[in-house]
N, C-alpha and C positions, 0 to 999 in steps of 0.2 A: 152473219157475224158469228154465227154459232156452228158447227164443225157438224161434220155428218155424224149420224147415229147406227151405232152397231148392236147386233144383238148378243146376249153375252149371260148364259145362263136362264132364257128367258126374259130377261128386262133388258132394256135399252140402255147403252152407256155411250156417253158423249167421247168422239175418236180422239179428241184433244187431252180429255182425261185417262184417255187408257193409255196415250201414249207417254205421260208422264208417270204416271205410274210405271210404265214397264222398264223404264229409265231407270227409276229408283231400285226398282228390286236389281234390276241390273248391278248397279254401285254396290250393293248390300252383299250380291252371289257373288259377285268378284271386284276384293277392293284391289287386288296386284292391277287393275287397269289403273291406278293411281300409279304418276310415273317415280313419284320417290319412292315407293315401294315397290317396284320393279328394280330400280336401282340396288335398292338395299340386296335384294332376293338375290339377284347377279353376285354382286361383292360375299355374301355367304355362301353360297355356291363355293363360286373359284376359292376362297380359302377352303373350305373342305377339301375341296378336290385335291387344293396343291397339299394339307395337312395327311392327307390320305395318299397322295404320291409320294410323299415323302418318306410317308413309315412304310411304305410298299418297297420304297430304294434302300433304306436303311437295312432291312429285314430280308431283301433275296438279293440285292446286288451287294452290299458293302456287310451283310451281317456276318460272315464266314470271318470278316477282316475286326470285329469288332466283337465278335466272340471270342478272338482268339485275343484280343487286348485285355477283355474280360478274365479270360483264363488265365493269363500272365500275372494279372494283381494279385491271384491268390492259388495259381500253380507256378513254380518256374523249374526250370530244368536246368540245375547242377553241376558244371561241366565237371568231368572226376580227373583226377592228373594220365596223362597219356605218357606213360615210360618212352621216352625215344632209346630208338636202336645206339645202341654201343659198336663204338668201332675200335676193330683191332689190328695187330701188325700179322703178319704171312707166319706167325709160331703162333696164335694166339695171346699175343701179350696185349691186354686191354689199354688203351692210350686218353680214356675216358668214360667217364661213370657219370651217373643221373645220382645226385644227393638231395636226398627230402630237405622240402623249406614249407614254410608257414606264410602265407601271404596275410596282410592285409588287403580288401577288396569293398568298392563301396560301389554300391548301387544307387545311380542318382535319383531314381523314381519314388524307392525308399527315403531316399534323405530330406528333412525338413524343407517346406515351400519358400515358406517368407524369407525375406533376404537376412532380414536381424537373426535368423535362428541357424542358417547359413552360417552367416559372421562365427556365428560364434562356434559351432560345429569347425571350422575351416581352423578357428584361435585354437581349439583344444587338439586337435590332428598337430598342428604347427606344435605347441608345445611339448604335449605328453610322447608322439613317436617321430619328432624329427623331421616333419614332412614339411617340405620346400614349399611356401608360399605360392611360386609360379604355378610349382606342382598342380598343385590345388585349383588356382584360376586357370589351368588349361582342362580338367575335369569336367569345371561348372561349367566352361566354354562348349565343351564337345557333347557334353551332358543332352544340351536342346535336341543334337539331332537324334537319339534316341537314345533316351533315360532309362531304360530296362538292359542297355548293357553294361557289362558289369567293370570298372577304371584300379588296375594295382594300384593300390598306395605306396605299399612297401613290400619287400621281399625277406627271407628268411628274419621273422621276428623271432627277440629271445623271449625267454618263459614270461619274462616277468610283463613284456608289454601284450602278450597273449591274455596274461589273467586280467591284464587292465581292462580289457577290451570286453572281455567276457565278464566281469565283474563291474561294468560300469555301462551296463546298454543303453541305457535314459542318455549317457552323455556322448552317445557314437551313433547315432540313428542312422541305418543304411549301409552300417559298417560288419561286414561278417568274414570271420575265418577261414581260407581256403588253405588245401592242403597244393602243394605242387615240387616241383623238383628242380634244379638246375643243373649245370652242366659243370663237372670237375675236370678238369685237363691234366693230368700225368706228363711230368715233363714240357710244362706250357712252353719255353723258349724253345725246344728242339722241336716241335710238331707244330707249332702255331700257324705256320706259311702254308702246311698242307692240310690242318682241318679247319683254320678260321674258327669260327666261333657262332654261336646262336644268342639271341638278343631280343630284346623284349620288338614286339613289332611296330614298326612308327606308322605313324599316318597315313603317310605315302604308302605303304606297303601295304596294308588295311584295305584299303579305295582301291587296290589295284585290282581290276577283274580277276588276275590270274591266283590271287590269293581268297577265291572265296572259299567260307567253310571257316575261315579264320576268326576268332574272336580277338577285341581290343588288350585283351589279359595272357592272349598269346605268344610264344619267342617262337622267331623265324632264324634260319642257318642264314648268316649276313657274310660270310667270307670261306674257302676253302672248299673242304667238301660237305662244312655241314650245310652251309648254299647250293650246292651244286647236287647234292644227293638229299635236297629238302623234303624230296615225296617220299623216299625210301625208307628216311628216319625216323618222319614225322608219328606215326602212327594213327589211330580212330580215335577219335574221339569218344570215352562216353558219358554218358548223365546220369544224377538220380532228380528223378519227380518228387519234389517238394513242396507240401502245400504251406502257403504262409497266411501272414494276418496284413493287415492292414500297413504294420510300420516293416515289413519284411524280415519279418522273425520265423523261426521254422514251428508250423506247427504239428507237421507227421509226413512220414517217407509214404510216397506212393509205386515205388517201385525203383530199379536201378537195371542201367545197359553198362556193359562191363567197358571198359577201353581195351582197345588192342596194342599192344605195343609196337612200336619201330621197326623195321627189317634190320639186322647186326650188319656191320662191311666187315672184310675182311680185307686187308691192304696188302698189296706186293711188297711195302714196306719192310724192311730191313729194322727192327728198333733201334738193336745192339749197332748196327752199321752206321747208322742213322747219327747214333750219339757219338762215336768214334769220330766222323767227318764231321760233325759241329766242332768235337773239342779240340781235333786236330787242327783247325782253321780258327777258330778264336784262340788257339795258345801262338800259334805262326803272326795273326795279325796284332794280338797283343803285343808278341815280343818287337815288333816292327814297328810299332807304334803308329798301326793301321787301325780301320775301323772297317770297312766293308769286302762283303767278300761273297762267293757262292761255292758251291758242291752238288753235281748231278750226278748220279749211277742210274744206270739202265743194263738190265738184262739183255744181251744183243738177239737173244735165240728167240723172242717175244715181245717187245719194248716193257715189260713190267719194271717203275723205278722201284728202284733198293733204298735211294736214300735223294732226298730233295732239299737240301741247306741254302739257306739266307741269311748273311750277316749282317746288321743288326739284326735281332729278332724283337720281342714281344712278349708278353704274357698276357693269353688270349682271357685266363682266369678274370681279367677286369673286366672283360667284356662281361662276361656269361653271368657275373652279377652283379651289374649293371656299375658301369665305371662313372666316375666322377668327374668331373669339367675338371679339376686340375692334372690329375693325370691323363686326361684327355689331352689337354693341351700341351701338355709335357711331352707325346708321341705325336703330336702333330706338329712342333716346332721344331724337332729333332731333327737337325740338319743333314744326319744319318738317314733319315728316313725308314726308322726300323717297321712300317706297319706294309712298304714294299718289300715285294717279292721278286727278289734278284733272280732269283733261279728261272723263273719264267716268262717276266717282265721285263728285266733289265737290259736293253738292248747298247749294246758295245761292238766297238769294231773288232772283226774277228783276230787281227793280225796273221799271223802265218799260221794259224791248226786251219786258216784258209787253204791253206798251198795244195795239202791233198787232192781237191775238190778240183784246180788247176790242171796238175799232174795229170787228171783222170781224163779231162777236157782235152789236155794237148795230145796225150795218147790216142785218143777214143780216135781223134781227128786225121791222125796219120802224122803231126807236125812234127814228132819225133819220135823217137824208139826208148826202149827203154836204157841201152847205151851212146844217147847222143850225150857227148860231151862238150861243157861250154865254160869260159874260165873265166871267174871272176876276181878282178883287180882291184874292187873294194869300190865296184859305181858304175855307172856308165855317165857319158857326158852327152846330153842333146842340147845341140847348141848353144845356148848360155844357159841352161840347167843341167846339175848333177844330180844323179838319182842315184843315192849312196846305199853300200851293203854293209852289214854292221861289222864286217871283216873280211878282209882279202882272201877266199878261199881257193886259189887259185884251178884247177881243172877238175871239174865233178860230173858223175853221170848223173841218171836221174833219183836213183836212190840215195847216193850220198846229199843232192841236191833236198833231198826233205829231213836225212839225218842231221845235217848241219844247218840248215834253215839258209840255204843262199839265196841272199835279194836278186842278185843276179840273176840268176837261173832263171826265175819265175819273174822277173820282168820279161827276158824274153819270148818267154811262154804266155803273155799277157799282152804283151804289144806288140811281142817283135824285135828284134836286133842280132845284127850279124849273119844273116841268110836264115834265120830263123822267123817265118812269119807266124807273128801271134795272134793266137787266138781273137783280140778285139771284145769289146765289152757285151755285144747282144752273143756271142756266143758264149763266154764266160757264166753270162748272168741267167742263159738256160741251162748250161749245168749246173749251174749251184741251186737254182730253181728243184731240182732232178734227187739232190741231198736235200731238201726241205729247207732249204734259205728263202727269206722273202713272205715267209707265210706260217700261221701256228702251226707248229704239231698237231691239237686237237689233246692237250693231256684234257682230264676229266676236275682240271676246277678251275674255276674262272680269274681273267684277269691278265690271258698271257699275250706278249707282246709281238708284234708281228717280225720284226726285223725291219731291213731295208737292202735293196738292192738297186743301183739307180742305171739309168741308161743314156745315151746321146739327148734322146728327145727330152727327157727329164729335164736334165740338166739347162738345154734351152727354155723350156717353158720357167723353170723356175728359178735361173739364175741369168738368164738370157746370155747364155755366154755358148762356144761352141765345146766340146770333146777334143779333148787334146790327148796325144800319146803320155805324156804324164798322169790323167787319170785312170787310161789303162795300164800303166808302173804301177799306180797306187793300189787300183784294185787286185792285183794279182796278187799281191802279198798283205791283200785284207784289210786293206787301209780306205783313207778318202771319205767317198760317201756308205761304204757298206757298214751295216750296224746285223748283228743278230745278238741271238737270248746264248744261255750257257745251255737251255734246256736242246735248243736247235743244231748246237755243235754237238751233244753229248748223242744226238740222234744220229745224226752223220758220222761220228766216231763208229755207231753200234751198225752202221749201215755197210759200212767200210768190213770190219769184224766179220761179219756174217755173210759177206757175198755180194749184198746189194740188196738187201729186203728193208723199206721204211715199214717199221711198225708205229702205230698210234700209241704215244708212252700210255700208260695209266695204273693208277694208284691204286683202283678198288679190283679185287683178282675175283672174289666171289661173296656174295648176296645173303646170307640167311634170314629167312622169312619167320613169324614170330611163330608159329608151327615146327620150326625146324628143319625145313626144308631147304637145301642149300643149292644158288644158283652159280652157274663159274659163269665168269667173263671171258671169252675165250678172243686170244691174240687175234689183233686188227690192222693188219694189210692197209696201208695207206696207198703204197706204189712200190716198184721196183725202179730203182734208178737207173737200170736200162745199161750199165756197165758189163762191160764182158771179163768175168770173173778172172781171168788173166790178168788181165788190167789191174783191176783190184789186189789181183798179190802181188805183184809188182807195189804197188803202192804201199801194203801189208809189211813188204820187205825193208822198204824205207822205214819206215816206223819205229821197225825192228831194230835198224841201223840208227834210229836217234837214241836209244840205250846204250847199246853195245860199242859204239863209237863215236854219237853224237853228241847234241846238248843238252843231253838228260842222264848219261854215264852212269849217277848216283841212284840209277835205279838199276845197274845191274848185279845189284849182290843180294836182288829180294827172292824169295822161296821158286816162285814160279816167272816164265819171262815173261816179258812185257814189252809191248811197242806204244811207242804215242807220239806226239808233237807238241814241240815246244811255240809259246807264240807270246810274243811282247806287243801293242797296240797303242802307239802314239795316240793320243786325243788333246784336245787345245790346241792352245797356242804356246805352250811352256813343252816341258822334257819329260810329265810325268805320265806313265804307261798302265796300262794294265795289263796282269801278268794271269797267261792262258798255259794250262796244262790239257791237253787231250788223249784219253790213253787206253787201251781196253789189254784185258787178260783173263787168263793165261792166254799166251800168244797161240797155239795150237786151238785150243778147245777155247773159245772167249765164254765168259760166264758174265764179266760185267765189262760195259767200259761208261770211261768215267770224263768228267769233265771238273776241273779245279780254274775259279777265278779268283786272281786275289784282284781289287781296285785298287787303281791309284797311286800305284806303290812310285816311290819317290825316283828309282833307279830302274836302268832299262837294264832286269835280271830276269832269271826262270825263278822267280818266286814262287810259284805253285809247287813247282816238283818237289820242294820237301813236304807239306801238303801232301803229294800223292804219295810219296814214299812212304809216310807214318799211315795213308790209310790200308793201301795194299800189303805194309807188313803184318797189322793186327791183322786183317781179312784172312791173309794165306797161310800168318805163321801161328800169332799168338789165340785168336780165338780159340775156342771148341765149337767146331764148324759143326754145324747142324744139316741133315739132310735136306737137300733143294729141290 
């Protein structure tokens, strides 16, 4: 009954007792064999560990990113105003200036938390400077995604809401004064189509990859060439380091990076020319009781334009600071459509300043010489259809055939009749391809429209119908389905002029960099139209012969001579045309040639050529010509 006996220091102890004794001390050296205390011991642990992971990821993986949040509360960086490049015309005549403004700017991070102090910040901005409600809640909206950038309020403040502002900081929290500039336009209605305008930046443009580097308080170039030349203009940015307090108040400059300003353009532009062809064309469609209309010149020796007119025009001045939903809407219901750009966009049937492009075609081909004669009786008759000529011109070669504009002629240059086989539409449509019909120029600002030139197969696919010798009557004398710009005839006028060289038009001639350094643009070769320059003066001599004895007469008592073609363009279904002038000079030496649209005009007349007549008199007689 009694347990074996051990010996243990000399004396005897019972194994029964020593084994509960070693038990106990057991329990006593380690109470973690106790399983709720093992538990516990686990659960403190793993919070350590993850507490100490945590500040381990805070402080070497996200600390870079939360130092720098850190920095922001109480450094920020200043953007200073960035002067953009000033653009001028081909003499140096400025066509717009950067004019200092006073912004209002609120910083949401600054501005009070609570919603009630909000409120009321939102009530006294509404009141005291005028600022649009919405305004305001598209701020607070945008604010969330990040509150350290900086929201215009308002744009050039006068004195007196400056000193408010500054004189009442308790009740504007987050509201501070920036200095900036906008953009003044010189002559806004006559330049507007070819510099557009700059504009506070939207949303959309913001988010867009291609605009980083941008702030939400920045203006981006939205039309012409301050869009098109937005890198050039733009300039650097700089900042000054500012340390602030808590409510975003300055409390000492820690340094400044200077801004660099805009690179300057310098335009092929014409000013004085420029303004001559607007006023000569809005006095023509006033007195006609027209409204739309265009104007292209182009340099033929270079494609540099002289002058690029749109009738309606604009005052780009709204934009650049910052226009109003009423006159907003005032130009966007304007049945005129003054915020398009006829010169470039406008796509119209060519009518007969088509015919050249023909001539060139039937020649090139062998299908006639340049004294086939062919007589026109005022039509031809294909079976129960008459394809009428807008007068009986009875027997013409080929250059009287483009002096006098005979339908005749160039139907059968175009389809065919009389032992004369014509051309046909896929050949047609690759020479006019050849004069840059069918496709942009490539001028240097955005927006321009393609043309149209259609073919057999087109036509079935989208009209499901066949090609008839009718569409090729029609197209030969510019009619039908073909549409191009005034910018697209005025190239093939200067194509014609010159021999057969396409240049790529463009506005900006040379670059100044904010150094001083000046870069040129040098002429740009698109293609040669592949004409053999014989050809070409044959056609040259018609042109000639639409002055001196053609439909254009009233241009032969101007300083120097002139060739061009007249052209009227049926469109609808009614009798009303559009009236095309195409014309380059001096005939010998070409220096410009030009392109005059008037729209819509009520009567099938040469409307343009008084138009060209008032431009080429001031150009050759009355200016004081400047060296070119």
């Amino acid at each position: 009954m009694f347990g074996k006996k051990s010996s243990y220091n000399g004396g005897e102890i019972d194994d029964a007792v020593l084994t509960v004794t070693e038990r106990e001390a057991a329990r006593l050296e380690w109470p973690l064999n106790r399983s709720w205390v093992r538990i516990y011991f686990f659960l403190a642990t793993t919070v350590i560990a993850l507490l100490f992971g945590r500040g381990a990821y805070l402080n070497v993986v996200q600390g870079e990113k939360y130092r720098a949040i850190a920095e922001q509360n109480s450094i920020r960086r200043v953007p200073l105003p960035t002067p953009r490049g000033i653009i001028y015309d081909r003499f140096g005549v400025p066509l717009v200036r950067n004019m200092p403004s006073v912004d209002a700017v609120l910083v949401p991070f600054d501005a009070p938390k609570d919603e009630g102090a909000r409120a009321m910040l939102t009530q006294a901005l509404v009141q005291d400077l005028g600022i649009s409600s919405d305004v305001m809640a598209d701020i607070w909206k945008n604010a969330k995604k990040n509150p350290l950038l900086p929201s215009v309020l308002k744009k050039k403040l006068t004195q007196e809401e400056v000193i408010a502002i500054l004189s009442r900081e308790q009740a504007f929290p987050g509201i501070s004064i920036f200095k900036s500039a906008y953009r003044e336009y010189a002559d806004s209605l006559l330049f507007s189509h070819i510099l557009g305008y700059e504009g506070k930046i939207s949303e959309s443009e913001y988010e867009d990859e291609e605009n980083k580097g941008y702030l939400p308080t920045d203006s981006i170039g939205k039309q012409g060439l301050e869009q098109s030349y937005e890198n050039e203009l733009r300039g650097v940015r700089g900042f000054e380091r500012m340390e602030v307090d808590a409510l975003g108040r300055t409390k000492k400059s820690l340094g400044t990076v200077q801004s660099q300003p805009g690179n300057d353009l310098f335009l092929s532009i014409d000013a004085e020319l420029q303004k001559k062809s607007f006023d000569a064309l809005q006095s023509f469609l006033d007195a006609k009781k027209l409204k739309r209309g265009a104007v292209v010149a182009i340099d033929p020796r270079d494609g540099s334009v002289r002058a690029l007119v749109s009738i309606p025009s604009f005052d780009n001045n709204l934009f650049a600071e910052g226009i109003g939903s009423a006159d907003y809407q005032a130009l966007i219901n304007d049945e005129s459509k003054p915020l398009f750009n006829r010169a470039i966009a406008g796509e119209y049937p060519p009518g007969s300043t088509f015919k050249p492009v023909i001539a060139a075609g039937a020649l090139s081909e062998g299908l006639i010489t340049e004294n086939t004669v062919i007589e026109s009786r005022g039509g031809i008759q294909i079976g129960n259809f008459f394809f009428g000529d807008w007068k009986a011109h009875g027997f013409t070669d080929l250059r009287r055939a483009i002096a006098v504009s005979s339908d005749v002629y160039f139907y059968s240059l175009g389809g065919g009749y009389g032992g004369i086989t014509g051309l046909g539409m896929t050949r047609m449509k690759a020479y006019a391809e050849r004069f840059g019909y069918g496709a942009p120029t490539g001028i240097d600002i955005p927006g321009e429209g393609n043309g149209f030139l259609p073919s057999p197969e087109w036509k079935k696919e989208k009209l499901g119908e066949r090609w008839y010798i009718g569409d090729d009557y029609h197209a030969s004398i510019g009619q039908g389905f073909i549409t191009a710009t005034p910018i697209q005839i005025a190239n093939m006028v200067a194509a014609i002029a010159n021999g057969g060289t396409m240049y790529r038009p463009r506005l900006v001639s040379q670059i100044r960099s904010a150094s001083g350094n000046m870069t040129a643009r040098e002429p740009e070769v698109s293609r040669s139209v592949g004409i053999d320059d014989r050809i070409l003066k044959i056609i040259r001599e018609g042109m000639r012969e639409t002055v001196t004895e053609g439909t254009a007469m009233s241009l032969s008592g101007l300083p120097v001579a002139i060739a061009g073609k007249t052209g009227t363009a049926q469109f609808g279904t009614g009798k009303k045309t559009h009236g095309w002038f195409a014309s380059f000079a001096p005939y010998e030496v070409p220096e410009l040639a030009m392109v005059v649209l008037v729209e819509n005009q009520e009567e099938d007349t040469y409307n343009a050529v008084p138009v060209t007549k008032e431009i080429y008199e001031w150009y050759f007689r009355d200016r004081s010509k400047k060296p070119l």
